[in-house]
N, C-alpha and C positions, 0 to 999 in steps of 0.2 A: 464138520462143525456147523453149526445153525446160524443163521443170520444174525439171528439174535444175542449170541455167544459172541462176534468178536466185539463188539463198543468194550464189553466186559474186559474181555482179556486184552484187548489193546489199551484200556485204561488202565488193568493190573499190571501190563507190562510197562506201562507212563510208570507209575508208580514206581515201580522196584527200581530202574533206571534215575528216576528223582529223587527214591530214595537212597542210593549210593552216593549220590550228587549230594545229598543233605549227609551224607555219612563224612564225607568228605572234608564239610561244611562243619561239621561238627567236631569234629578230630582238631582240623585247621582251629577251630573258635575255640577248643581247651588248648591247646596249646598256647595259643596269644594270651587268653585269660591268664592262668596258672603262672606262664612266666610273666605277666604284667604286674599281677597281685605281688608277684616276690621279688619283684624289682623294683618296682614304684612304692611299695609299703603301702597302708590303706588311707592314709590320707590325700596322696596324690594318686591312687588308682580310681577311690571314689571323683576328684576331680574328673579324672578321663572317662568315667562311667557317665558321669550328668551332662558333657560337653558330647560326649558319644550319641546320648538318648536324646540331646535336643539337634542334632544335623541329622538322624537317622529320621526324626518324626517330621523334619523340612525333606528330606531327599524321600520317605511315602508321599508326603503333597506334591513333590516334582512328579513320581509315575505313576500314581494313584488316577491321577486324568483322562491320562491315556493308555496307560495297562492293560486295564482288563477290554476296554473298547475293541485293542488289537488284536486282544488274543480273538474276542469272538468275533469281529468282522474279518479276521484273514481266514479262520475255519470257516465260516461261512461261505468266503469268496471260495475258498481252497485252489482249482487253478488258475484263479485270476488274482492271484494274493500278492501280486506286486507293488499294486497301485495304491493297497490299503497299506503296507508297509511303506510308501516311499510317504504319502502324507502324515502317518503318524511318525516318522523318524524326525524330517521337518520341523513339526508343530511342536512335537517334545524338544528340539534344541533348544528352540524358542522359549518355550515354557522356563527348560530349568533355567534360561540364564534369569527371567525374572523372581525364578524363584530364590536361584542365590542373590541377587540385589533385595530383595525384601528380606532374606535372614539378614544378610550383611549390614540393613538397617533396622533393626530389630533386636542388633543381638546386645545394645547396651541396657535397652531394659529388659530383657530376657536374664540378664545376668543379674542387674539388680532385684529382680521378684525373687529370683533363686536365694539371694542373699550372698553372694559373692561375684563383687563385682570385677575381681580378677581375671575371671570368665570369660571376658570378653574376646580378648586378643584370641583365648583359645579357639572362641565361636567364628571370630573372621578368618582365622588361618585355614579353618576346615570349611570353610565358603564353599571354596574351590572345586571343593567334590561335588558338590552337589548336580554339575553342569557333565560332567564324566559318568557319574551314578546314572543321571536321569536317563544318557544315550545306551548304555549299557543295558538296561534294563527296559528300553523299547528293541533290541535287538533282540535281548532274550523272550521278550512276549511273540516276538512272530517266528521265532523255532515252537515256544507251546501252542500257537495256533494253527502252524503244519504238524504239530505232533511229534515233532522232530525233539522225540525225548532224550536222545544219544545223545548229540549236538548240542543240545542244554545242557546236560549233564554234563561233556566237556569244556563247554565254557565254563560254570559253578566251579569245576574243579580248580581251572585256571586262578581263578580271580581269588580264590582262597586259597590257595597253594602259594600265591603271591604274595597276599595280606600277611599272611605267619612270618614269610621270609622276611617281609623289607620291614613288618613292624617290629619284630622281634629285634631285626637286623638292626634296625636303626636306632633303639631303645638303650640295645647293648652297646651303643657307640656315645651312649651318654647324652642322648639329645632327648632324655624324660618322655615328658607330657607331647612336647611338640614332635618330637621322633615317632609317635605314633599315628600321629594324625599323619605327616607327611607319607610315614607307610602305606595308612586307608589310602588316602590320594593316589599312590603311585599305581597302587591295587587296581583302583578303580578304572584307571588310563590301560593297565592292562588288559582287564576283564572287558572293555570296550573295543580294544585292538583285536580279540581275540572272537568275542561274541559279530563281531562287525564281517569278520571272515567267514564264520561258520554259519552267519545268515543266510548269509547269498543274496540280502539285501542290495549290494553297491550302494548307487545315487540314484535309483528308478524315479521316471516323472511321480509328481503327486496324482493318482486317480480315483482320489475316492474325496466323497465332501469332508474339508475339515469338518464342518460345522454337526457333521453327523456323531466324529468321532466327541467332538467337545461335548455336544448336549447329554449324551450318553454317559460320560467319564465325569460328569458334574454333580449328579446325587451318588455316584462310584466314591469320588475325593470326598463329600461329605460323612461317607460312613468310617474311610480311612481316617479321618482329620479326628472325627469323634474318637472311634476306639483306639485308636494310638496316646492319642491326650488321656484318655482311660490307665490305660497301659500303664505311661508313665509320669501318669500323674504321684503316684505312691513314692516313686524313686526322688520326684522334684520334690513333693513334701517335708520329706525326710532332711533334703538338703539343706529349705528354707528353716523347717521346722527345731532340728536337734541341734543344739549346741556343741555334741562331740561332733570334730571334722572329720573322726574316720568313721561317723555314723555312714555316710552315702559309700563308704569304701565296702562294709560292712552288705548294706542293702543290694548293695551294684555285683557283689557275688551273687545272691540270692537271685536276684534277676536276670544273672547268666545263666544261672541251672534250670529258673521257668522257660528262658530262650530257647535254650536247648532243648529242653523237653518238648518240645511244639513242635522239634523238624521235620520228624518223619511223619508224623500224621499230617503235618501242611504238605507234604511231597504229594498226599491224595489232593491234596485243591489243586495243586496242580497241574493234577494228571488229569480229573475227574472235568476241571470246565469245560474244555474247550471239545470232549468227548461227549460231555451232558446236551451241548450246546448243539454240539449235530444230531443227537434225541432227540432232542424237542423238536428243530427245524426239519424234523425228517417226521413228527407223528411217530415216534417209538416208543409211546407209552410203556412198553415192559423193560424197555433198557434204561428208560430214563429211572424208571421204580427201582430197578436193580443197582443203579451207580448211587444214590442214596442211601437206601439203606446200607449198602456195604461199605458206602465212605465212614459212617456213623457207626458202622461197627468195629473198622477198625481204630478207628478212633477210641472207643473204649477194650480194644483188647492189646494196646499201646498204653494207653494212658494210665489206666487201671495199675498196669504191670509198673510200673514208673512212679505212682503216687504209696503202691506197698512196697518199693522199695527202698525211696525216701522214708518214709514213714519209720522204718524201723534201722535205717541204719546213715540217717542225715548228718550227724555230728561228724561222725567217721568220712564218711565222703566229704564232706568240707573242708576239714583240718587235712588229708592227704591233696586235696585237689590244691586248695588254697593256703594251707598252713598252718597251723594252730591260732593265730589271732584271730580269724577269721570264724572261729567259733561263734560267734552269736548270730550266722548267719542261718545256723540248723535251721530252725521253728519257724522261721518266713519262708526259710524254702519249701518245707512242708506243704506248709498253709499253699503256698503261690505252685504248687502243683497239682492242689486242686482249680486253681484258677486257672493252670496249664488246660485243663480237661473241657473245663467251659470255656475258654477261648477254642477249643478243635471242635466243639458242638457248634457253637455260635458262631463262626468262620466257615465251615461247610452249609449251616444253612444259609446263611447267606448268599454263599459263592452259587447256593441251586436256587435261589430267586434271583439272581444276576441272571444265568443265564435263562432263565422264563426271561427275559426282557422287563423285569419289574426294581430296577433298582430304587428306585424310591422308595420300595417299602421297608427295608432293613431300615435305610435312611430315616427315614419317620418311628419307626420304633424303637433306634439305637439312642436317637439324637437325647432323648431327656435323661437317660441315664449319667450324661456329662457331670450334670450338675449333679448331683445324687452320688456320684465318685468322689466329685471336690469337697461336700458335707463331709463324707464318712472320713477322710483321710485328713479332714483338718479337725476333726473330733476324737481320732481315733490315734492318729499320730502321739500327740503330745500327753496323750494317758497312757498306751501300751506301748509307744516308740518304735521302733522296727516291725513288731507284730500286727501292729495296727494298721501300718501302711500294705501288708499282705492281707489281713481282712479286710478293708477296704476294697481290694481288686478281685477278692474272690467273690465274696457279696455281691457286688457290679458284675460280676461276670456270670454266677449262677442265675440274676434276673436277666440279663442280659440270651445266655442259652435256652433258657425255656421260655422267652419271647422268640428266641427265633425257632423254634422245635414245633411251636403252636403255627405259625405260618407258615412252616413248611407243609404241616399236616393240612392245613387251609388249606394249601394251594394245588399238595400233590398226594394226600392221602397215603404217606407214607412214611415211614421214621425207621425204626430198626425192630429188630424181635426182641423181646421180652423173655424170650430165654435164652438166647443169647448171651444179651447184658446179668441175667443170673446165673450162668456160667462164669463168664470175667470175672465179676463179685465174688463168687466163692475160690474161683482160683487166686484173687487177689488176696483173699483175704488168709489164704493157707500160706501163702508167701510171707505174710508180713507177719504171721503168728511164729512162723516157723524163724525168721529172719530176726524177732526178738531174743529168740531161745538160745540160737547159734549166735558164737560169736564172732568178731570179726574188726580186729584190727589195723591199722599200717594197711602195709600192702597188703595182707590178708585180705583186707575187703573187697578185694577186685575178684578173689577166687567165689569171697561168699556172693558178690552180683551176678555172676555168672552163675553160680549153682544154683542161686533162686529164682532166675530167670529162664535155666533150662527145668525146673521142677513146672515152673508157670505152662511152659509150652505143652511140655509133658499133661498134667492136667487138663486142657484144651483138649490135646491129641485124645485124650483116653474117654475123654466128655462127649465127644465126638464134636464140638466148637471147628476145633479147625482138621480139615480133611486135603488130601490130595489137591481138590482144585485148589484151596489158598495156596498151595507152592508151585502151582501149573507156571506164572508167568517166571521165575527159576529156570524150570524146565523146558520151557518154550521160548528164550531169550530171542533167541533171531525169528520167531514168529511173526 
């Protein structure tokens, strides 16, 4: 095998191993969904959705800081990666505590912009995680900066293995809204206990400059802070916006299915930095070209398959997942699976200007989009109601993708094939032609995703799209 062969396949093998981890991840996250939705009913599930999406957009500013700093300065150190771990575990504790003292003071007008000022209590009670989240999550950055994708992947497993049990657990003991949050929490204490072992971090002295890791993770936080408020902004609108209370109950399924649909193609961001990252610091121009364009491809020959299979059979996947009230969730999930698509564009290239050492520049090209979200979602909301808060984020998202696709091409002269992406297309679109025709009810619908998801492969396979190497890192697990 060629030099130049393994960055490839040890990032396909990051991959498949991340993405079992997000599979995991994703099982665990229907399950909490599905039985929350049918326990809480949707007025108080929507509550737990908007308190959910404002602690989740504080605990990215807790490791958005130092996150990605860690991943690419412990790849870089590689066998001196102690000293960069012991200063970023430090400075992250630090961080989140301030970061939970500023939500903790922030969350009574946070609740009143929202329009329910009930909110509160629920926003201080979930404080707490954010100090657990933040350390967890610098543990897990310096297993993907030794590459150590097993060992992430068994923590992930952990910590969502946990979350299903103790929130479900605790839900069904009659303890609602607050039963859940105390489950995230306990989760979190877990996934902490657990990621903290399987570092091999300990308590190593600090030896690396904080001030390297901060200046670095400072234009990192602002592209997080921006598209996350992007994100969910649509979701807070709705809340503020609709007079029915199970509107956000309604939306907050809708933006479980976009969640979900973004995990396994984000399992490539996380395979792919801190791989890219030794590319570039190593002058591999043809590996650095090649983990690009194959992140970008799998990106659309995921997503594709995922936007024709909402597309033709959303209603039915909603009412079985979530239950038949939950029906007006179809046609934003739709919508907000394309905006699934342009967030895996616009997240990979970013993640490949990161590690060029250029974070600034997504930062500079994301930031005005903020406001350009908050337009369309306070224009759009209260004329098309639910619908409108998913074109809002898909719109923001498609300008947002082909802003970052143009400065990838800037930077690295390279994007994806062009017959590729019209392969996906046509097998996409054979899926969803074919998925209208057939039916597919109840449980039935779980046979028809499968069927139309093994026709998609099948298509690919016979297209010649995907070939023996895509299933190499499979084959090659202990490689």
């Amino acid at each position: 095998m060629t030099g130049q062969a393994q960055p490839s396949r040890a990032t396909a093998r990051g991959t498949v191993k991340t993405g079992i981890a997000h599979a995991v991840m994703m099982v665990c996250g229907l399950i909490i969904h599905v039985y929350l939705a049918r326990a809480l009913e949707p007025e108080l599930y929507g509550v737990l959705a908007v308190v959910t999406s404002v602690i989740v957009w504080w605990q990215v500013v807790g490791h958005s800081l130092l996150g990605t700093g860690l991943v690419r300065f412990v790849a870089e150190a590689r066998g001196k990666w102690q000293g960069v771990a012991g200063t970023g575990v430090r400075v992250q504790a630090l961080w989140s505590v301030l970061v939970a003292l500023a939500c903790a003071a922030t969350s009574p007008l946070i609740a009143r912009l929202l329009g329910h000022a009930d909110l509160t209590v629920y926003l201080w009670l979930f404080t707490g995680d954010l100090l657990l989240f933040g350390c967890y999550e610098a543990f897990r950055c310096v297993l993907i900066g030794r590459r150590k994708y097993g060992h992430n992947a068994t923590v992930m497993a952990w910590y969502w293995l946990a979350k299903a049990l103790l929130v479900c657990g605790l839900v069904a003991l009659g303890l609602s809204v607050k039963g859940a949050i105390i489950g995230s929490m306990a989760a979190s204490l877990v996934g902490l206990v657990v990621a903290w072992y399987w570092s091999g971090v300990g308590l190593p002295r600090a030896g690396f400059p904080a001030r390297t890791l901060i200046m670095f993770g400072l234009p990192l936080m602002g592209i997080v802070v921006v598209t996350r408020l992007v994100e969910n902004m649509d979701l807070w609108c709705v809340a503020a916006l609709l007079e029915d209370p199970r509107a956000p109950g309604y939306y907050g399924a809708a933006k479980y299915m976009y969640q979900a649909a973004v995990m396994l193609p984000m399992a490539v961001v996380g395979a792919m930095f801190p791989t890219i990252t030794q590319a570039i610091s190593g002058k591999n121009e043809e590996s650095r070209r090649e983990l690009i364009e194959q992140s970008f491809r799998f990106a659309f020959v995921t997503m594709l398959l995922v936007i024709a299979l909402v597309g033709c059979c959303a209603k039915d996947v909603v009412v079985l997942v979530f239950s038949a009230p939950y029906a007006a969730a179809a046609t934003p999930a739709f919508v907000l699976m394309v905006a699934a698509l342009m967030f895996c564009l616009r997240t990979i290239g970013s993640a490949s200007l990161v590690a060029a050492g250029k974070p600034g520049v997504p930062l500079a090209a994301l930031a005005p989009l903020l406001p350009a979200n908050i337009a369309l979602n306070l224009v759009l909301i209260p004329r098309y109601e639910l619908l409108g808060g998913a074109l809002a984020t898909a719109v923001t998202g498609l300008v947002a993708a082909l802003v970052m696709l143009a400065l990838v091409w800037r930077e690295f002269h390279v994007l994806f094939s062009a017959v590729s992406l019209l392969r996906c297309v046509a097998a996409a679109a054979m899926v969803y032609l074919l998925g209208i025709v057939v039916p597919g009810e109840s449980w039935l619908v779980l046979a028809k995703l499968l069927g139309l998801s093994g026709m998609y492969l099948l298509v690919l396979i016979l297209s010649g799209e995907l070939t023996r190497r895509d299933f190499e890192p499979l084959i090659f697990w202990g490689g």
